[in-house]
C-alpha positions as CSV (number, residue, x, y, z in Angstrom):
1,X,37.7,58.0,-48.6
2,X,35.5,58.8,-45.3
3,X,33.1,55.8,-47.0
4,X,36.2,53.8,-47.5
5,X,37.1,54.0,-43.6
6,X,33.5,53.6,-42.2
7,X,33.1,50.3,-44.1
8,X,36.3,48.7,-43.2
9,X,35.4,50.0,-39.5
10,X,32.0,48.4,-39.8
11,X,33.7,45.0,-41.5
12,X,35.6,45.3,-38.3
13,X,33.3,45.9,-35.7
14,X,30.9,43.6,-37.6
15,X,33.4,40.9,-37.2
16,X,34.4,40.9,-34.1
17,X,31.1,41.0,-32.8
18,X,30.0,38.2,-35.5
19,X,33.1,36.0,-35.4
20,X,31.2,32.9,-36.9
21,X,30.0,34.9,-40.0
22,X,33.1,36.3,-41.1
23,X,35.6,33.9,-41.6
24,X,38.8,33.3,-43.8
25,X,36.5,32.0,-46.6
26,X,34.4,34.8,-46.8
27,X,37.4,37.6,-46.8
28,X,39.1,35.5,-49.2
29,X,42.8,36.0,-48.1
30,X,45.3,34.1,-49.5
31,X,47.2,31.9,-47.0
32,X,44.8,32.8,-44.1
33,X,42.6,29.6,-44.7
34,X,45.7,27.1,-44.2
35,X,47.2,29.4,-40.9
36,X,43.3,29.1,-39.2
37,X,42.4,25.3,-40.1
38,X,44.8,24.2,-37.6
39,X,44.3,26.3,-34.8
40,X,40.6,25.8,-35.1
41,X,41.2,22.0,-35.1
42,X,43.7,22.2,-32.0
43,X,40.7,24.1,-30.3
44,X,38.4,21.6,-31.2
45,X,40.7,18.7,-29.8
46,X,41.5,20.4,-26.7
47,X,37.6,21.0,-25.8
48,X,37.3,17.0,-26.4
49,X,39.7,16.5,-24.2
50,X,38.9,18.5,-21.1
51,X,35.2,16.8,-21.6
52,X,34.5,14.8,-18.6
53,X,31.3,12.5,-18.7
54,X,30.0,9.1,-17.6
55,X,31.7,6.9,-19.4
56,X,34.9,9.0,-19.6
57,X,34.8,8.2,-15.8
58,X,34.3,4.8,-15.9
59,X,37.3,4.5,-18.0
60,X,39.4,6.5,-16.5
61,X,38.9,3.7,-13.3
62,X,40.1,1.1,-15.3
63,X,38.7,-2.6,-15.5
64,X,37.6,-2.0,-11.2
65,X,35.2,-0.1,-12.5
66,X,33.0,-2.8,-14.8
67,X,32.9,-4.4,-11.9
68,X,31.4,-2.5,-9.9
69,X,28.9,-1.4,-12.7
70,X,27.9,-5.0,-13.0
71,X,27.3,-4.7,-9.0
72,X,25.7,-2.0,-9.2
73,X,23.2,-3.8,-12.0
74,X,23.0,-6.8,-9.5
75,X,21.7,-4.5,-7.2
76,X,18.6,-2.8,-9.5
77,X,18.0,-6.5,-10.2
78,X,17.7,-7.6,-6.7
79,X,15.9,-4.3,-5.7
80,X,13.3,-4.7,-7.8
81,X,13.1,-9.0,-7.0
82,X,12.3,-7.9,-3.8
83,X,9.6,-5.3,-4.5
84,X,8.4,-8.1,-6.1
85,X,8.5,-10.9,-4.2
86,X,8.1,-9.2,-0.4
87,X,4.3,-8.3,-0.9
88,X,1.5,-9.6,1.5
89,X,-0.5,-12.0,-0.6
90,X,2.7,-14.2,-1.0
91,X,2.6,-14.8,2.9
92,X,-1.1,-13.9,3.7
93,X,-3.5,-14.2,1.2
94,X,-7.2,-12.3,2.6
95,X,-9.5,-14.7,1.1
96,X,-7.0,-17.8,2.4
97,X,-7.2,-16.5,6.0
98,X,-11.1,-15.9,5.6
99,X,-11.4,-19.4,4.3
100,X,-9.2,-21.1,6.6
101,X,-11.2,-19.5,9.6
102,X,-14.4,-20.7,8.1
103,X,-13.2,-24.4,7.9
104,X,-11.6,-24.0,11.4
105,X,-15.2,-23.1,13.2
106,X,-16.7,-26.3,11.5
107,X,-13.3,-28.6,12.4
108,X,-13.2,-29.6,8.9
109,X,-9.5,-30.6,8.4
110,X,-9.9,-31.8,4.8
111,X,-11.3,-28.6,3.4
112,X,-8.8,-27.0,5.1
113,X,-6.0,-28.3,3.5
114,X,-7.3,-28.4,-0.2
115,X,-7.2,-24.8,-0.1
116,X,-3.4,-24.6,0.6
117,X,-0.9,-24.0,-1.6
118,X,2.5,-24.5,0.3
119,X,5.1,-23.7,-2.7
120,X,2.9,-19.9,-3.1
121,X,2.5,-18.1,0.0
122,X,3.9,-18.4,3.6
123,X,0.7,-19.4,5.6
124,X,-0.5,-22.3,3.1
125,X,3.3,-23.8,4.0
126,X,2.8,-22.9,7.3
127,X,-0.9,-24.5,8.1
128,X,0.1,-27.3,6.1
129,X,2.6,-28.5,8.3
130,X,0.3,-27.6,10.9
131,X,-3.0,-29.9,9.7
132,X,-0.9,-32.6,8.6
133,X,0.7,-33.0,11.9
134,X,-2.7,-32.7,13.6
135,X,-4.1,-35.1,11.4
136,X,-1.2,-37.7,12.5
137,X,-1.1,-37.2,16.1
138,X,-5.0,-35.9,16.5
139,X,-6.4,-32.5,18.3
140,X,-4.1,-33.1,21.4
141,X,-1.3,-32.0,19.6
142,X,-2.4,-28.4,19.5
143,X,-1.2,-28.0,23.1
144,X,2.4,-29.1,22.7
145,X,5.6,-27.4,22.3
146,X,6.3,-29.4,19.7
147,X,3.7,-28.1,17.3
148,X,4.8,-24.5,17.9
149,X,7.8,-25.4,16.9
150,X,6.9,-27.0,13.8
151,X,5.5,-24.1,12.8
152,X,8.4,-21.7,13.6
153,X,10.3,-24.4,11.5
154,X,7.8,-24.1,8.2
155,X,8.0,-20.6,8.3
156,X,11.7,-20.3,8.6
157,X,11.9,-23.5,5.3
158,X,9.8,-21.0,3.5
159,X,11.9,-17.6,4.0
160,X,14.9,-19.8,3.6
161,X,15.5,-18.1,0.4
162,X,14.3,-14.7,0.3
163,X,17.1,-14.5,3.7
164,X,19.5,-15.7,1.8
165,X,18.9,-13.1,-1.2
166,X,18.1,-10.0,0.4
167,X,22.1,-10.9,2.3
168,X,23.3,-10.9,-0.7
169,X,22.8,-6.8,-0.3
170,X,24.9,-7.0,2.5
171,X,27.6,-9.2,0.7
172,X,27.7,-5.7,-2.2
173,X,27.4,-3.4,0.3
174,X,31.0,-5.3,2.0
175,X,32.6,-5.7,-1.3
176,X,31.7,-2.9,-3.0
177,X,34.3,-0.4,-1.4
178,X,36.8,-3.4,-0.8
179,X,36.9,-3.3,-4.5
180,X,37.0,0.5,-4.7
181,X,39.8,0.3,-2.5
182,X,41.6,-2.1,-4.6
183,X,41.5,0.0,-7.5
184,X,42.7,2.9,-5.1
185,X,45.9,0.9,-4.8
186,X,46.4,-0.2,-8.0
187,X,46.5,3.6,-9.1
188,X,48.5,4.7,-6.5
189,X,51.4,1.9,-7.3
190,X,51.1,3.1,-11.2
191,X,51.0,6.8,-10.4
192,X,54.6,6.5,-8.4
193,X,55.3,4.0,-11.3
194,X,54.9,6.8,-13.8
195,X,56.4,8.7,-11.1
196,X,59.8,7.1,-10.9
197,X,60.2,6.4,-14.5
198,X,59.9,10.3,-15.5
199,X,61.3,11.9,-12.9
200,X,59.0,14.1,-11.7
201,X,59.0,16.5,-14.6
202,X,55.4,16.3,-16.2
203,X,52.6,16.0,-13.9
204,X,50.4,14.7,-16.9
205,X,52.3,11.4,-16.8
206,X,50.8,10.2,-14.0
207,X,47.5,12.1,-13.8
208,X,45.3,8.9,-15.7
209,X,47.0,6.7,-12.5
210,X,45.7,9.0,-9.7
211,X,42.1,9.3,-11.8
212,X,41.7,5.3,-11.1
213,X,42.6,6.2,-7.7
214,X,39.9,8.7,-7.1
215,X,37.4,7.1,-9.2
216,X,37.3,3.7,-8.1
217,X,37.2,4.8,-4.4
218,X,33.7,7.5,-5.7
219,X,32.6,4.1,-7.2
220,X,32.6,1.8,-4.6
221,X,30.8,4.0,-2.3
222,X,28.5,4.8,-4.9
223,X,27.2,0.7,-5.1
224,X,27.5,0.5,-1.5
225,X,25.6,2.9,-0.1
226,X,22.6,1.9,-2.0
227,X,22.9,-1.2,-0.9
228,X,23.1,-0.9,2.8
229,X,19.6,0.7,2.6
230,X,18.2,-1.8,0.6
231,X,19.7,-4.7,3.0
232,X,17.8,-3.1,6.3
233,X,14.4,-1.9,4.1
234,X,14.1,-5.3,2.5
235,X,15.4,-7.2,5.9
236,X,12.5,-5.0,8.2
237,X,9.9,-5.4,5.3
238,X,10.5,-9.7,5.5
239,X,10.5,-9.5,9.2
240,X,7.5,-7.6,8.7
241,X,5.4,-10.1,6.4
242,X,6.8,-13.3,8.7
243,X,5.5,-11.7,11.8
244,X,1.6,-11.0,9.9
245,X,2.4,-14.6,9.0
246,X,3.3,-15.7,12.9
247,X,-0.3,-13.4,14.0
248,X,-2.5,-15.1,11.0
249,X,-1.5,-18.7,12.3
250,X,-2.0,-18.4,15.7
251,X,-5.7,-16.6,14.9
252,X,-6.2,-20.0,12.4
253,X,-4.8,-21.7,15.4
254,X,-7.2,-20.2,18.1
255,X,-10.4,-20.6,16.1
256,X,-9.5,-24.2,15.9
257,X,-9.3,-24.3,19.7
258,X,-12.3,-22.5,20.3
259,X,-14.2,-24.3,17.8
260,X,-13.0,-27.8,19.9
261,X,-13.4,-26.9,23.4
262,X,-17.3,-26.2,21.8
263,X,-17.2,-29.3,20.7
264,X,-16.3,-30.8,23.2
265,X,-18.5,-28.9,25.9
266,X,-21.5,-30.4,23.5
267,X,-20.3,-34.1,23.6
């Protein structure tokens, strides 16, 4: 009898410590298989329920929410664009400068310009306009205001279209939490919706409806903020580049001069 007792005692002890390894099937009670399959399987359902992840999230925010993924994409994209495209050799290239110093000491125009490429990098477009205009109105024009402003005007066609692109940060970084705000509305009007209809009774009826509220409103922030950095880091680093580009013309520019007022002391 004792050994009777201590092994249904260590069965229960055994089992309650071991809960996985000692189930219905194992004791082999009749009826206890059917009574435990749907408990475990309500368990299992409400676990997958309460799970909260990404892309429960982003639909629990409703169709806002794609759209501000496919900002927040547009973003990345013009991020990395601009990582790209905002480097020094695409406004001053060293061995262009070097070359275009060279060519400037010996006044030799022509050689000058077949090293530019105006489409590629800033001070090609820039010294083009430059020696073209010198070529058509001759050396005096280096002392007008009106080639300064030529150049200001090849360097501002150039950047044209990187300013225009790196606003477009600023136009997501506005939008973004317009949209987030929209979707803040929407849920609100379907939560009191919900509201109305039931009465008040079940708070579940009109949870999903305050969930777009509050996730729509975290989403639009979560673009925006992003790109408000990326708007004044990519806006400083073109400034940047267009300023090296303003100081590499104007030492172009004054090795011309000096090279003429040689010249001319010689004649």
């Amino acid at each position: 009898m004792r050994k009777i007792i201590r092994g249904l005692l260590f069965c229960v002890i055994f089992g309650a410590a071991c809960p996985e390894i000692i189930s219905a099937q194992d004791l082999d009670i009749p009826g206890l298989e059917e009574a435990t399959a749907p408990a475990l399987a309500s368990d299992a359902g409400a676990a997958s329920k309460g799970e909260i992840n990404l892309w429960s999230m982003i639909k629990a925010g409703g169709p806002t929410m794609f759209v501000l993924g496919a900002l927040s994409f547009a973003v990345i994209g013009l991020v990395v664009y601009g990582m790209i495209d905002l480097r020094k050799p695409n406004f001053v290239p060293d061995d262009l400068l070097a070359g275009l110093k060279s060519d400037m000491e010996r006044l030799d125009l022509e050689a000058a310009g077949q090293k530019l490429k105006p489409t590629e990098d800033c001070l090609s477009a820039v010294m083009n306009a430059g020696i073209n205009h010198i070529s058509s109105k001759g050396y005096q024009a280096l002392e007008t205001e009106k080639f300064e402003e030529l150049l200001g005007a090849a360097s501002m066609r150039f950047n044209r279209s990187r300013a225009r692109t790196i606003n477009y940060f600023s136009v997501i970084a506005q939008a973004a939490p317009m949209l987030g705000l929209l979707g803040t509305v929407t849920g609100m009007i379907l939560a009191f919706g919900s509201l109305s209809s039931s009465g008040g009774g079940d708070p579940s009826v009109f949870a999903d409806d305050i969930s777009m509220a509050l996730v729509t409103t975290a989403g639009g922030l979560v673009v925006a903020l992003p790109a408000i950095f990326a708007y004044f880091f990519m806006r400083d680093r073109l400034q940047s580049l267009v300023a090296m580009t303003d100081d590499a013309v104007e030492e172009v520019v004054e090795t011309l001069n000096n090279a003429l007022s040689a010249y001319q002391q010689q004649q």
